[in-house]
ROBAVO-412966 format. One record per atom (N, C-alpha, C): x, y, z. Coordinates in steps of 0.001 Angstrom, whole numbers, plus 500000, padded with zeros to 6 digits. Layout:
XYZ
...
# end
This chain:
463740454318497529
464075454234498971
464787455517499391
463993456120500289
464975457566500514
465669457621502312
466777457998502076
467361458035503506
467466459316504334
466856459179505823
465913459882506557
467668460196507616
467592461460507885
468917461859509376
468234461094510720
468921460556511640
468993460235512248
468015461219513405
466611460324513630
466386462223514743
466735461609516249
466654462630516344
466683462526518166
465742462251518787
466770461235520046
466097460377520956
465465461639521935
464216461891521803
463919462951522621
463949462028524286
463230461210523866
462803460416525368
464004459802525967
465110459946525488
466720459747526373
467412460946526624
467004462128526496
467475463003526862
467577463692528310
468090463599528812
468133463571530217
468561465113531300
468480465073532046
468282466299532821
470370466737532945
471070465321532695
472428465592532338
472932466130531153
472233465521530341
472540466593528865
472262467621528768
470936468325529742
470747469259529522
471796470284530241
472358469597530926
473118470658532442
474346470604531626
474850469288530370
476171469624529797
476291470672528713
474837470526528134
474852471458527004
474693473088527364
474293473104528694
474336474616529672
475831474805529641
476251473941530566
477723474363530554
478592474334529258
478559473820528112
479046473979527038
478814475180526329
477528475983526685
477409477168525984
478231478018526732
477650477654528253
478395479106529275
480059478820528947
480743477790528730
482228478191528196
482289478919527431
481604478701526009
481596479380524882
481620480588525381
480543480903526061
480603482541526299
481890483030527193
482203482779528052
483158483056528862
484462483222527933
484893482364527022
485787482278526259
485421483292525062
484661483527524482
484438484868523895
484353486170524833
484013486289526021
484048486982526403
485954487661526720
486424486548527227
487857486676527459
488542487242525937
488637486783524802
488561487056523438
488342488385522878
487237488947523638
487353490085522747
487630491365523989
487854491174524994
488880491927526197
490373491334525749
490943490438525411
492360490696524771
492432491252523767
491375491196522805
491724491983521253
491305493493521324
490765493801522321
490340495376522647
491569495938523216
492434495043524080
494059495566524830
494589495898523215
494880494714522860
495693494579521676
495536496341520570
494347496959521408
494471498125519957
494837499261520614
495637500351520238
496753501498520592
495961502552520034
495041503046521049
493920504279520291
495444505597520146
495054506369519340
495963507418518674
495342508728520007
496619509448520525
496393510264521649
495957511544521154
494714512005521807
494314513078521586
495042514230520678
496319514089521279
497083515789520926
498089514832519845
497802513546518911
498449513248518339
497889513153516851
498338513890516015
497552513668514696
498917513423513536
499743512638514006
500985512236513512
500285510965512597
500966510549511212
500682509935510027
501116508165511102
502188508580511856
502712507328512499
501746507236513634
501113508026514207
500027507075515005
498511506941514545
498272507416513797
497001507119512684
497320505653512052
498495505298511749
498803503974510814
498600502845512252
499414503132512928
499235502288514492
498288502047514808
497278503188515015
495907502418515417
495088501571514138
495032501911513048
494607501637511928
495206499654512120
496203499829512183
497492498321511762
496514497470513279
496394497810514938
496110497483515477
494368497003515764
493947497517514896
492626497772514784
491884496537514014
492854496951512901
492816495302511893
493305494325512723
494403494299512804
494942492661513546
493398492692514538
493368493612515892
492432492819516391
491110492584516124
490418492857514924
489512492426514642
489967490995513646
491139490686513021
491032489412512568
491366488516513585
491770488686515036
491940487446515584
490868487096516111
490590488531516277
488781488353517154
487405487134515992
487675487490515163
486562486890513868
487144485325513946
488031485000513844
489225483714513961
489240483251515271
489435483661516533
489144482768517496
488021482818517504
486698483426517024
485091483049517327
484651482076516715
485075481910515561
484594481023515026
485255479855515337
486850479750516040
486969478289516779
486406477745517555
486136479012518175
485250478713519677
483815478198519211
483115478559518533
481843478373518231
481765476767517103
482867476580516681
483072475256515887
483285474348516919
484489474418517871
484527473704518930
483392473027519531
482518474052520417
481448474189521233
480209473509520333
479954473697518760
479495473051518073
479803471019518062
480472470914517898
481109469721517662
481031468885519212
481001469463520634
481074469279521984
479534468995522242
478852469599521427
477568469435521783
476841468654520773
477051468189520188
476649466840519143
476289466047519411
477060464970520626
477148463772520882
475651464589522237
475372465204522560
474975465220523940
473083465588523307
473212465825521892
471878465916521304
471528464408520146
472751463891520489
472183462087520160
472852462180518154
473637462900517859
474567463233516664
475737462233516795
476197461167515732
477740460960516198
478621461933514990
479744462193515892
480047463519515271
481189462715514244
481467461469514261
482296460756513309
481825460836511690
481108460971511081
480593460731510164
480730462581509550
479892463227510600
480096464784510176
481385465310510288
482661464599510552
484328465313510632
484418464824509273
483951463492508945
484715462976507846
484036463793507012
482447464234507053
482152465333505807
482726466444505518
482790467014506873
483528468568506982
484830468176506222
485305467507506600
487112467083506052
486988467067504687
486270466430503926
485931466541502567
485460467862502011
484504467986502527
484142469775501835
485165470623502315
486109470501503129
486851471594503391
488369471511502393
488345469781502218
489519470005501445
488935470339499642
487600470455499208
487139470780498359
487084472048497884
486958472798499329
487015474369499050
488135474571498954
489567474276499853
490628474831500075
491025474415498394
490926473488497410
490891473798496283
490710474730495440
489673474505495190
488726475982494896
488817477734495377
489414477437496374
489187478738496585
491225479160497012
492038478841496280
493359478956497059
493543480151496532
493675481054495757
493654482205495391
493137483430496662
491864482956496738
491285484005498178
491969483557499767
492872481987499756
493350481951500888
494330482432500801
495585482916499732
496730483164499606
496125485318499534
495011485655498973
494712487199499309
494852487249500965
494109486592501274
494004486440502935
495032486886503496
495967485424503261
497294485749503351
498101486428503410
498488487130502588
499260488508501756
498103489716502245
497321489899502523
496515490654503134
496910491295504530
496979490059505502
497620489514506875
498886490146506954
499494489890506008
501475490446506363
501166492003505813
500373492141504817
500427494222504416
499877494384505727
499220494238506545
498622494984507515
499514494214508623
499880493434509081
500776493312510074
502216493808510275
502875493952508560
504306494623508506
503923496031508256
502668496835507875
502507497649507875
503517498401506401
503429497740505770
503720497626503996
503504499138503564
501651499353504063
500936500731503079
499923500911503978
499335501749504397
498253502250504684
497562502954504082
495900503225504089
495135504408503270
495748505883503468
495960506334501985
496584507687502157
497740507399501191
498498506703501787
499813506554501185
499414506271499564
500444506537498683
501020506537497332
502023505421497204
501207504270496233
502045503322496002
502086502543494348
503090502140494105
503502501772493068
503736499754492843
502403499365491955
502157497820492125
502458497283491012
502401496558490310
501884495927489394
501789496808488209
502799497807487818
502486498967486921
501519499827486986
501197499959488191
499629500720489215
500172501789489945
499900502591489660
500263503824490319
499286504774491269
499254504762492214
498128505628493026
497792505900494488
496910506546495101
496552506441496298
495744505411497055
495969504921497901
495657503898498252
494134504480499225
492936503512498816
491545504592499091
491299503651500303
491044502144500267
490895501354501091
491386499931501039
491517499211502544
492515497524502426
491324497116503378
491359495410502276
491143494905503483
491826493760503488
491287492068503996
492667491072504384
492314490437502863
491441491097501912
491667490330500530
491817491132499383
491344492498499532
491552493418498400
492270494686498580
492799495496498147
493370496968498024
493158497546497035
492565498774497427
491298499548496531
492763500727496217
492903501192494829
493995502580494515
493185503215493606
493309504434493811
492730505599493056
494378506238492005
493778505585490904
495304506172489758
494805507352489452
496310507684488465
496520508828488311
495256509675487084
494719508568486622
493763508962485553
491914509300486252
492430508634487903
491341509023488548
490094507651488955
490705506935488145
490377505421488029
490582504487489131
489139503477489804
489313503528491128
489619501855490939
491074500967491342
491442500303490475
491519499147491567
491012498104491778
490624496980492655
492210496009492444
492726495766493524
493895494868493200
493880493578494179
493537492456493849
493769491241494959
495447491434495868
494986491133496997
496117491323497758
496971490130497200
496901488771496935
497399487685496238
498258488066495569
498102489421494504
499029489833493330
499933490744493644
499902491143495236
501022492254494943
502300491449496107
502678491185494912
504244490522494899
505317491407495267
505318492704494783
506209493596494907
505629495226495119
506212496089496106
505150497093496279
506185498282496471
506034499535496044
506848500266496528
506108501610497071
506643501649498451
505242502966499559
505761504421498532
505749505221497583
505940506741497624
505689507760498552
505253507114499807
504887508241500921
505245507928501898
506557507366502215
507110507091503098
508981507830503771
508852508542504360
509938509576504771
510301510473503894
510592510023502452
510981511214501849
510918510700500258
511011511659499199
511197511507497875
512190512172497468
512592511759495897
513728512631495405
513277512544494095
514051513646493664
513648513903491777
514846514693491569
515647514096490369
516351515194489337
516452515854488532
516528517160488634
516387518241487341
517669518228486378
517592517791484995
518678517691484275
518399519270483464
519505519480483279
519409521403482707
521091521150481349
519988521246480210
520654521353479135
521700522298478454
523214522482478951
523139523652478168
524398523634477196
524079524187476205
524184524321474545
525514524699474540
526381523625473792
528180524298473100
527794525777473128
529634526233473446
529509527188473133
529251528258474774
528418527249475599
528298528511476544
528983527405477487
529480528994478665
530284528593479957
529459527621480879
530589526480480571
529411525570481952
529939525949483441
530958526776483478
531363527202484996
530249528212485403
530251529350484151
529122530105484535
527522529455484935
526506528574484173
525914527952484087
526009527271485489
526641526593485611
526936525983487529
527104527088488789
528003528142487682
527097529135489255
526223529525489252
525254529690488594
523875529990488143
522841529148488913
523173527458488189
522178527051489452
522428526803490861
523749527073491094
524099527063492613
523628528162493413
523602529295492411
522918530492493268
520681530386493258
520303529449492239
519287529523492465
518736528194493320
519650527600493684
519346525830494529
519663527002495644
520472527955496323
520971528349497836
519644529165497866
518674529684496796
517812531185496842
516416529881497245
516515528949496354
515333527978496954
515408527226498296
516725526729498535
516654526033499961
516397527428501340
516434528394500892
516591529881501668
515139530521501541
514154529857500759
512533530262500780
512081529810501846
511194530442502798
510500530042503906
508929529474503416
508703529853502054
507735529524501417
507556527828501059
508930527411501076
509059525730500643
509766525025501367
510387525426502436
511091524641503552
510209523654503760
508943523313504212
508168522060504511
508247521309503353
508380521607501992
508457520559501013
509767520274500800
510626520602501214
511880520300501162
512742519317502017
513397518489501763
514074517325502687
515567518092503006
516510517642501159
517211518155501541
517673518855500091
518733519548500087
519081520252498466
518187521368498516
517981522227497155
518670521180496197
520177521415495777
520761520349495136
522365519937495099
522278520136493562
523620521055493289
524543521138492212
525473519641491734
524505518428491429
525912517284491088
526981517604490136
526706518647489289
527721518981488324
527513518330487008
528202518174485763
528070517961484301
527579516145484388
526513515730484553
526061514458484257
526235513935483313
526532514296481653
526825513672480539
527031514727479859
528281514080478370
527961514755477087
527339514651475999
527018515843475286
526293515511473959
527382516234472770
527149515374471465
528077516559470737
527262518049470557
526092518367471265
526063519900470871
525409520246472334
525717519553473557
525165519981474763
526103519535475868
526155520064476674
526648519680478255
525124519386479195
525063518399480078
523799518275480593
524402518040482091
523668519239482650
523809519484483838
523076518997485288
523368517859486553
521662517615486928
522592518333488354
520996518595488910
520362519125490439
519607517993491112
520134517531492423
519199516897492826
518438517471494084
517228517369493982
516357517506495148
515607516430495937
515837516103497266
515311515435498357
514031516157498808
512785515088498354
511809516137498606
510860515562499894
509750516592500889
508737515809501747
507767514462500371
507677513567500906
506583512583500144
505472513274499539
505735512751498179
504860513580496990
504471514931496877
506095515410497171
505941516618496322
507239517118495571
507426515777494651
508507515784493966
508157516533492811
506909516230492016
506623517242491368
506361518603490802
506048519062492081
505787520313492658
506711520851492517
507981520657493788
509321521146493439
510021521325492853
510156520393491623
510397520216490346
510466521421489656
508801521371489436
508329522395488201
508790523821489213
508871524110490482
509218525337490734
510440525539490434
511639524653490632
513126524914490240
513323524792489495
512648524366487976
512408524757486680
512350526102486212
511113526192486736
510632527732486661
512001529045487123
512209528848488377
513400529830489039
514549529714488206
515381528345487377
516377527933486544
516161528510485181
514960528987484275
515247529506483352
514480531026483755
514080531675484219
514067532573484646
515293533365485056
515969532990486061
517746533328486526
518114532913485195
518096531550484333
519320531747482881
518992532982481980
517611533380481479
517377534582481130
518426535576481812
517779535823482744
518621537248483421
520119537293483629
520679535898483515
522160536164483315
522813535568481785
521677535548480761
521744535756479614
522852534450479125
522239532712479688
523367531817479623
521805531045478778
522186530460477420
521348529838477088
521072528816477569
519886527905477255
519087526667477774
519225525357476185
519238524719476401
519273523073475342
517860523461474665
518152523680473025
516902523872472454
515475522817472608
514424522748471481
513760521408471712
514561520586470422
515220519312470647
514967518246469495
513748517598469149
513613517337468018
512993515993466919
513751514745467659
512958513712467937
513600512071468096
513058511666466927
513401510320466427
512475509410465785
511671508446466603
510534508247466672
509615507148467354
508989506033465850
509138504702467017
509284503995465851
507970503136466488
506561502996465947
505719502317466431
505949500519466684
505436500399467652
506023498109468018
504930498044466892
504031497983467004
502851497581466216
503177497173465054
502939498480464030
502940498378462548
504414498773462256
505011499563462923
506607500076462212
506967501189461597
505397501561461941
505909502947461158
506371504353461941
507473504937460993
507958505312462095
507617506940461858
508004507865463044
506869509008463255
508334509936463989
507630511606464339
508384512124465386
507634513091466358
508493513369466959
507569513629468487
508945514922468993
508126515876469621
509637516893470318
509895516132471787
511467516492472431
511312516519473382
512858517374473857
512091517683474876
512648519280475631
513791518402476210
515354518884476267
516116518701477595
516562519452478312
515989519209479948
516004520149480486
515850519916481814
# end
């Protein structure tokens, strides 16, 4: 015995159903129409003579929101207008809520992982968390951020590796390209020599770098003489800090490296040799050595 859908009463269909199911579409439209003239206000195009990182993210942040409310009220509207027009093509729509209600609480099972990406998707692009471009730090993920959308975030790491992250998982995020960076240069130097001398040394090469017209744009603020950071029994360790523009902590780095033993040469103040550590493998235990410079 097989069970047949219910068809339609063609021969009760009447010149009123037809005029309700007219007007049920023409809402639909009108109401999409209204829909996507508010979500077109809703977006902040970036001004000609503006090529600022803060209004590139603005239109970008506005762009998204209004295309997810736009996708989200259409499909209410069109579920609505669906469901309105049921009863008027001879459907009782009682039987199809109670199905929908079931398959929907079947999926929302199944699928809570992609509603909670959604989710967490929704607030990075509404609090404006990260945008493409920016340098961010996830999940022990390090990289440029290539593309978002309201379920995934695409990062290009440092190994070049193009590394897919569910928005669901990033619990904790930190932007690296946001107002400014900092990095400290620790500068080793060896018993035996003047650490007064040594401190005027890098005070005169932190005033000769903040005084380059060559690095003023990578520069925030410093760099700063903090003075003797720790002892060793055969070293004094000296740090510099530098406030740098976003990601170019490195950069700066290795140049006030470079200028710091260059100037210690020429005023003939030694530098912290290389040590031997011991490294002790987790694995097997065996244990090994490795140099490392302080500096």
């Amino acid at each position: 015995m097989t069970m047949t859908l219910p068809a339609i009463k063609w021969t009760e269909f009447t010149l009123s159903n037809g005029l309700r199911l007219a007007g049920i579409v023409l809402l639909a439209i009108v109401f999409n129409r209204i829909l996507r003239a508010f979500t077109k206000r809703l977006i902040q195009p970036t001004a000609p003579d503006d090529s600022s990182r803060a209004g590139q993210a603005r239109e970008q942040r506005t762009r998204t929101m209004a295309g997810v409310l736009y996708s989200g009220g259409n499909f209410i509207i069109v579920l609505l207008a669906a469901l309105t027009a049921l009863p008027e093509l001879g459907f009782s729509v009682t039987p199809l809520a109670a199905a929908a209600g079931l398959a929907s609480l079947a999926i929302g099972f199944g699928a809570q992982n992609l509603v909670r990406d959604f989710i967490n998707g929704f607030f990075i692009v509404f609090e404006d968390q990260f945008g493409v471009g920016d340098t961010i730090r996830s999940n022990n993920i390090t990289g440029r951020v290539e593309h978002i959308t309201l379920r995934r975030t695409v990062v290009r790491d440092q190994f070049g590796a193009l590394v897919t992250i569910p928005n669901s998982d990033i619990s904790t995020v930190a932007n690296l390209s946001r107002d400014w960076g900092q990095v400290f240069v620790d500068v080793s130097v060896p018993g035996g020599t003047s650490v007064d001398a040594a401190l005027a040394a890098l005070d005169k090469v932190a005033t000769a770098f903040r005084t380059d017209a060559s690095w003023s744009a990578a520069l925030q603020d410093g760099p700063r003489v903090l003075g003797i950071d720790s002892l060793t029994p055969t070293a004094s360790i000296l740090r510099v800090q530098i406030r740098t523009a976003p990601g170019r902590q490195d950069d700066v780095a290795r140049e006030l490296r470079r200028r710091i033993v260059a100037h210690f040469e020429q005023e003939k103040i030694g530098i912290g040799e290389v040590h031997r550590v011991g490294l002790v493998d987790a694995v097997s235990g065996a244990r090994g050595s490795a140099p490392t410079a302080e500096q």
